[in-house]
C-alpha positions in Angstrom: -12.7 4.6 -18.6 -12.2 8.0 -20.2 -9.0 8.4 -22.4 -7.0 11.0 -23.3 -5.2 12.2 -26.4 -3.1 10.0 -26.4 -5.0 6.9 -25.9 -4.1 5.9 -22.2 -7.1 5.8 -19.4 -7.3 9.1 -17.9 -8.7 6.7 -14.5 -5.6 4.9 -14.6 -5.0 0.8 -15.3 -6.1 -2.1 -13.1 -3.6 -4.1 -11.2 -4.3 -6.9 -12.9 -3.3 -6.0 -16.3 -0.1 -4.2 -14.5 1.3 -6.6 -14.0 1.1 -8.3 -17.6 3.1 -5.4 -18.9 6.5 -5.2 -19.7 7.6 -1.5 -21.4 10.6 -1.7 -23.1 12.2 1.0 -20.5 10.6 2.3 -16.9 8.2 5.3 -16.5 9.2 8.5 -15.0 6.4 8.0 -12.4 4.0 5.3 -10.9 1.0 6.2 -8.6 0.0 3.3 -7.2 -3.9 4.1 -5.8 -5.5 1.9 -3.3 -5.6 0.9 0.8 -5.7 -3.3 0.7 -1.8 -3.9 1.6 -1.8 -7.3 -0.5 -2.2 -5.9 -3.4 -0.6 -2.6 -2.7 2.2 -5.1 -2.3 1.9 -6.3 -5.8 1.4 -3.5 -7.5 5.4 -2.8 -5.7 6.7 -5.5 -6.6 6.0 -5.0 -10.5 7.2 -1.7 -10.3 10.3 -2.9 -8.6 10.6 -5.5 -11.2 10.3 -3.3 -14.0 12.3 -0.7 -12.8 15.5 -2.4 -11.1 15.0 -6.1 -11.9 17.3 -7.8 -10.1 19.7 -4.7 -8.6 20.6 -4.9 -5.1 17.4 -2.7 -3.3 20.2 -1.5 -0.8 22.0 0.4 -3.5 19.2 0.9 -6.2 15.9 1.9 -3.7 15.0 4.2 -1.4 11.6 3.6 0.5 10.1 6.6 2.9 7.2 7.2 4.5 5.4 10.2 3.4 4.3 11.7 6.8 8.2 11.8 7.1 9.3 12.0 3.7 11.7 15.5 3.3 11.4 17.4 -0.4 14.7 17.7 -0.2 16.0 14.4 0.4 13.1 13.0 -2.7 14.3 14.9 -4.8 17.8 14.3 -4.2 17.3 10.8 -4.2 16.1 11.2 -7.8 18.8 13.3 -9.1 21.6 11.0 -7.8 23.3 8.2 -10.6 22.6 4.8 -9.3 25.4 2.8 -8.2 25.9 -1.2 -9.6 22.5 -0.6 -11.0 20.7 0.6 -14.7 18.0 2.8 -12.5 17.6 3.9 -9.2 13.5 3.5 -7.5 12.3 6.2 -5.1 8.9 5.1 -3.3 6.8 7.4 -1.1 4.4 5.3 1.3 0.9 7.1 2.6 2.3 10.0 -0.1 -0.7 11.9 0.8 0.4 14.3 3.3 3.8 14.3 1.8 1.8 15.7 -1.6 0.5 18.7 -0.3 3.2 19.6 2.8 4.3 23.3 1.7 7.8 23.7 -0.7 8.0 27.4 -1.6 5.9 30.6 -2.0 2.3 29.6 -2.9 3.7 26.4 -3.9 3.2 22.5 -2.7 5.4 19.2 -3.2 3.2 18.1 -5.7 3.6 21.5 -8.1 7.5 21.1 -7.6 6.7 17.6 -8.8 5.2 18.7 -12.0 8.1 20.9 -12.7 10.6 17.8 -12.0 8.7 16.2 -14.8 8.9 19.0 -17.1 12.7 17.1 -17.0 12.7 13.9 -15.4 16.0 12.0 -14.5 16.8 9.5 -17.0 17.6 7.2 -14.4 15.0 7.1 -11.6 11.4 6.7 -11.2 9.3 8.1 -8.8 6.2 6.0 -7.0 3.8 7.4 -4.8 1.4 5.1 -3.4 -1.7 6.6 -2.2 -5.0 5.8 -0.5 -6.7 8.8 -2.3 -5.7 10.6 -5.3 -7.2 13.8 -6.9 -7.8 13.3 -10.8 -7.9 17.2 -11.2 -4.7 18.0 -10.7 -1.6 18.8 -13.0 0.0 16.3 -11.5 -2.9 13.8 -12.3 -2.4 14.4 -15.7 1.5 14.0 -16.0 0.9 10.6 -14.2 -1.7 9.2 -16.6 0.6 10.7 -19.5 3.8 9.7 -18.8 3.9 7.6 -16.2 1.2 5.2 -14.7 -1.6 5.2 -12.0 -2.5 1.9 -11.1 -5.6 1.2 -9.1 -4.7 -1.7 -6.8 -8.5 -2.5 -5.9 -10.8 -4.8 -5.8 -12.5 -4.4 -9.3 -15.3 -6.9 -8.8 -15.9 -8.7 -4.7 -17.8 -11.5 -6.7 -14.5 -12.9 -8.2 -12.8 -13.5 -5.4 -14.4 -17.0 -4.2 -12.8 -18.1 -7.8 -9.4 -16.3 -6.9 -9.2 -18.2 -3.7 -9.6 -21.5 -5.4 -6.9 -20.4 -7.8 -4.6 -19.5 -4.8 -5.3 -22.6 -3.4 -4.3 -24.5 -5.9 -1.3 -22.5 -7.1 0.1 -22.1 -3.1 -0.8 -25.5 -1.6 -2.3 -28.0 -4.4 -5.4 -28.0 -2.4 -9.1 -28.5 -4.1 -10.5 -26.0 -2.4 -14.7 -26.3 -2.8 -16.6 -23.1 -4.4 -18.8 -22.9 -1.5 -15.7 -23.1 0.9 -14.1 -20.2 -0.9 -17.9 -18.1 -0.8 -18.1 -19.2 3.1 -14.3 -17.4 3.8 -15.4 -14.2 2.2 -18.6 -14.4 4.0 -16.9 -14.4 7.0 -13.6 -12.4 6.7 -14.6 -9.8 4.5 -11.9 -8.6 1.4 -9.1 -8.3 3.2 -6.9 -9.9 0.7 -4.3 -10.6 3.5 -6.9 -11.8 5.7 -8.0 -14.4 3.2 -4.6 -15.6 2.7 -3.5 -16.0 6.3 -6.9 -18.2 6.6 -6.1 -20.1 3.2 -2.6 -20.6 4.9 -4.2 -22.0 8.0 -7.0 -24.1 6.3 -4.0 -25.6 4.5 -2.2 -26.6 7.4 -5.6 -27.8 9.0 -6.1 -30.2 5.8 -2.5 -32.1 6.2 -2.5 -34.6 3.9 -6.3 -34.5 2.5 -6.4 -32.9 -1.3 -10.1 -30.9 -0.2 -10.8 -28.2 2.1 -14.4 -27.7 2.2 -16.9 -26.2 4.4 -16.8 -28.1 7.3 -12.8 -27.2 7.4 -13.6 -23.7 7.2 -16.4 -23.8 9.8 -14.4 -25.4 12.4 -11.3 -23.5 11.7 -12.7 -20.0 10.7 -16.3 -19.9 11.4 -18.8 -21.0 14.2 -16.0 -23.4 15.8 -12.5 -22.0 16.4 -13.8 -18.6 15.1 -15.8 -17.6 18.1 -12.9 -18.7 20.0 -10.5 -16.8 18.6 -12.2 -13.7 19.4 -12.7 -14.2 22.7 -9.2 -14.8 23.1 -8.7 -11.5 21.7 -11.0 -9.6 23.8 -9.2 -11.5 26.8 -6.1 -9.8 25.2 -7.6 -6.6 24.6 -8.6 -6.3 28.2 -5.3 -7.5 29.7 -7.5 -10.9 30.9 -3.9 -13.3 30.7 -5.8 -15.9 32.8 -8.2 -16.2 30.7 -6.5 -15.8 27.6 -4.6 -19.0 29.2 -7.8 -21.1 29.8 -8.9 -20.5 25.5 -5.1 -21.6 24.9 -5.2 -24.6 27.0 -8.8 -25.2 24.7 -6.6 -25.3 21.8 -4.1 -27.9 23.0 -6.8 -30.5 24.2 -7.9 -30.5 20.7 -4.6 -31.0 19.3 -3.5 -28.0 17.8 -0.2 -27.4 17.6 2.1 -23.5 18.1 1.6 -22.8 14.2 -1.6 -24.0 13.6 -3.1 -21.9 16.5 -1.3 -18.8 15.9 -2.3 -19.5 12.0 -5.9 -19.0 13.6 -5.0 -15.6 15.5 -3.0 -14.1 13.1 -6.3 -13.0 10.7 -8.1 -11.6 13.7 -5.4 -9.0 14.6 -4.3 -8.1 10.6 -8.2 -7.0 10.8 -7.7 -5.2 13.8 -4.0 -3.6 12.5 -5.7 -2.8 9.3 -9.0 -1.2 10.5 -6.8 0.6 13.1 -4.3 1.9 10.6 -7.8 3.1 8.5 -9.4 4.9 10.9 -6.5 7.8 11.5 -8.1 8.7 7.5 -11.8 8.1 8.3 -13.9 7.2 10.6 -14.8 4.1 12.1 -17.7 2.8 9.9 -15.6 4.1 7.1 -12.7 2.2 7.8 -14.3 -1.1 8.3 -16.1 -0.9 4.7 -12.5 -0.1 3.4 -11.1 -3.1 5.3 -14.2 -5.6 4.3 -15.4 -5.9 7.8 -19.1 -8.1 7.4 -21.9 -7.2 9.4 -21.8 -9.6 11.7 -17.9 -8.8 12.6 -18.4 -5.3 13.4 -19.3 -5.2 17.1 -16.6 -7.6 17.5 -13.8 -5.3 15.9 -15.4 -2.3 18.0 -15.1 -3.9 21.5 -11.7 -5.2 20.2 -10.3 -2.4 19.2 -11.7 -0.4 22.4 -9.0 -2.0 24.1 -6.1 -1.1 22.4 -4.4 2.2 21.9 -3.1 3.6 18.8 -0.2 1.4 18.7 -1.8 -1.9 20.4 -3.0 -3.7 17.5 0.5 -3.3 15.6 2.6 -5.0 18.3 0.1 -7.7 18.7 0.1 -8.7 15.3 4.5 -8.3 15.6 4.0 -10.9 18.7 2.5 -13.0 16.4 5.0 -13.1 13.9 7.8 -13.6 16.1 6.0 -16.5 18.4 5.3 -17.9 14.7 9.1 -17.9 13.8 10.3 -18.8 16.8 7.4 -22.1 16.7 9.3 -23.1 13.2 12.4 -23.3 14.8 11.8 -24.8 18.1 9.7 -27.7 19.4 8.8 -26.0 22.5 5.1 -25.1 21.7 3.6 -25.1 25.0 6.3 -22.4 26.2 6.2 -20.5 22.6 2.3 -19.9 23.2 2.6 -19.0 26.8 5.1 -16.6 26.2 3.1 -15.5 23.7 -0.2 -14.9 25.7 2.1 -13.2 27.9 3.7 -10.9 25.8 0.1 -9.9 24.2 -1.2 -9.2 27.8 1.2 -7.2 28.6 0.2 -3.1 29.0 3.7 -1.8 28.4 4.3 -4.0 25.0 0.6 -3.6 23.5 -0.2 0.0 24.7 -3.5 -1.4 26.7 -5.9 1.6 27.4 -5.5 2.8 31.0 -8.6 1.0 33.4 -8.5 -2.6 31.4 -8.6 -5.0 33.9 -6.7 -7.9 34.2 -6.6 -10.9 36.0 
């Protein structure tokens, strides 16, 4: 990495030694690069941490989106004492767009950013989090120098197998095998949340048993229950509920129970949400390298997402999370997954494409 004058990586620090960092008081700005929403996630959380510890976020953050974000309303946000807390934390999400929107004559947010940091508030930080970020800019350079950019990436693919086994462990006490870990990455790409909403479900799968090796994860995520799972969300994706019903029923004459199926599904659709959420940046092919689509997955997330609109793949993925709630408090399963398969058939609530059939 290439350093400046005053020692710090002008290409910004990896996430991983982010987080081991403690600075005696909180940086001006944080720029946190990257697209994975795990560690995009993280990378928050420290700078939370570091910057309002334990404050109440209601009085000491403000979160906006940057498509939405108003210069005005930033900057005030900056500018105003915190209340019942040391520091107040501004965050702009997707800041892109916000970045370069227009803010005077011949000027853009990010210039009138430079000039904030010519004075910065004592107590505030900014962070931007961005998919993309341009290391020519004056603004670049006031990040890397007083602030921090970290890159919330994957530095090296071939670690992950061993981070799996180390999540394992740490999350569930599970052994889980090398060439299980190897054989989840083979198959889900990585999508850091992906591999954790599978790790949850493998967990789950295991019960009692200390081990979750290959044969787990090829009848829960690969040539068994995977296959099934995407034709169950095809079924979705073309409004087939009848269908989608007979794959369910499938499930129950094996045994599975409401979590332990929609532990299966939810994966699938983060893919789906995730490539989906990609592609309004880049195109297709594009997005699925930046969401660790495999080869073999690809046709499977084209036909899939074929089906949805814009907004389909976000409220599929919401149904999922509230059918999973909903299964940890009730005992209904059978009427939890119905209503479920329902609710993910339905045009209106998924934003099907116009000419789907259904059944």
């Amino acid at each position: 990495m290439a350093r400046g004058k005053s020692g710090k990586s002008t290409d910004g620090i990896r996430l991983s030694e982010f987080e081991k960092t403690s600075p005696a008081k909180p940086l001006p700005i944080y720029v946190l690069k990257g697209t994975d929403p795990y560690l995009l996630e993280h990378g928050r959380s420290h700078v939370r941490k570091v910057v309002i510890g334990d404050a109440d976020p209601g009085l000491a953050l403000t979160e906006v989106l940057g498509p939405d974000a108003v210069l005005a309303d930033v900057m005030d946000a900056l500018r105003t004492l915190p209340f019942l807390s040391a520091r107040r934390l501004v965050i702009v999400r997707e800041a892109e767009e916000f970045l370069e929107k227009p803010a005077r004559k011949d000027e853009k947010v990010r210039d009138v950013l430079v000039e904030y940091l010519d004075a910065p508030s004592p107590t505030a930080a900014l962070c931007l989090e961005v998919a993309s970020w341009n290391t020519s800019t004056t603004l670049h350079k006031r990040a890397v120098g007083m602030g921090a950019l970290v890159l919330c990436e994957l530095a090296d693919p071939g670690h992950l197998p061993a981070w799996l086994r180390g999540e394992a462990k740490r999350l569930y006490g599970k052994n889980l095998t090398y060439a299980a870990a190897q054989m989840l990455v083979d198959y889900l790409g990585t999508d850091f949340a992906s591999l954790l909403s599978a790790l949850d479900a493998l967990a789950l799968y295991a019960g009692r048993e200390e081990k979750i090796d290959t044969p787990d994860v090829d009848a829960l995520v690969a040539r068994g229950h995977h296959e099934r799972i995407w034709a169950l969300c095809d079924a979705v994706a073309a409004r087939q509920t009848a269908r989608a019903l007979e794959l369910l029923e499938a499930f129950w004459a094996e045994g599975l129970v409401a979590p332990q199926i929609i532990g299966l599904l939810r994966p699938t659709f983060k893919q789906l949400l995730r490539v989906r959420a990609l592609a309004r940046r880049m195109d297709l092919v594009r997005a699925m390298d930046e969401a660790g689509i495999n080869y073999y997955g690809r046709d499977r997330v084209r036909r899939a997402l074929a089906g949805f609109s814009d907004s389909g793949p976000a409220a599929a993925y919401q149904a999922l999370v509230d059918a999973d709630l909903e299964a940890k408090t009730t005992r209904n399963d059978r009427l939890i997954m119905e209503t479920l398969i329902q609710r993910l058939c339905l045009p209106e609530s998924l934003g099907a494409r116009t000419g789907a059939s259904s059944e």
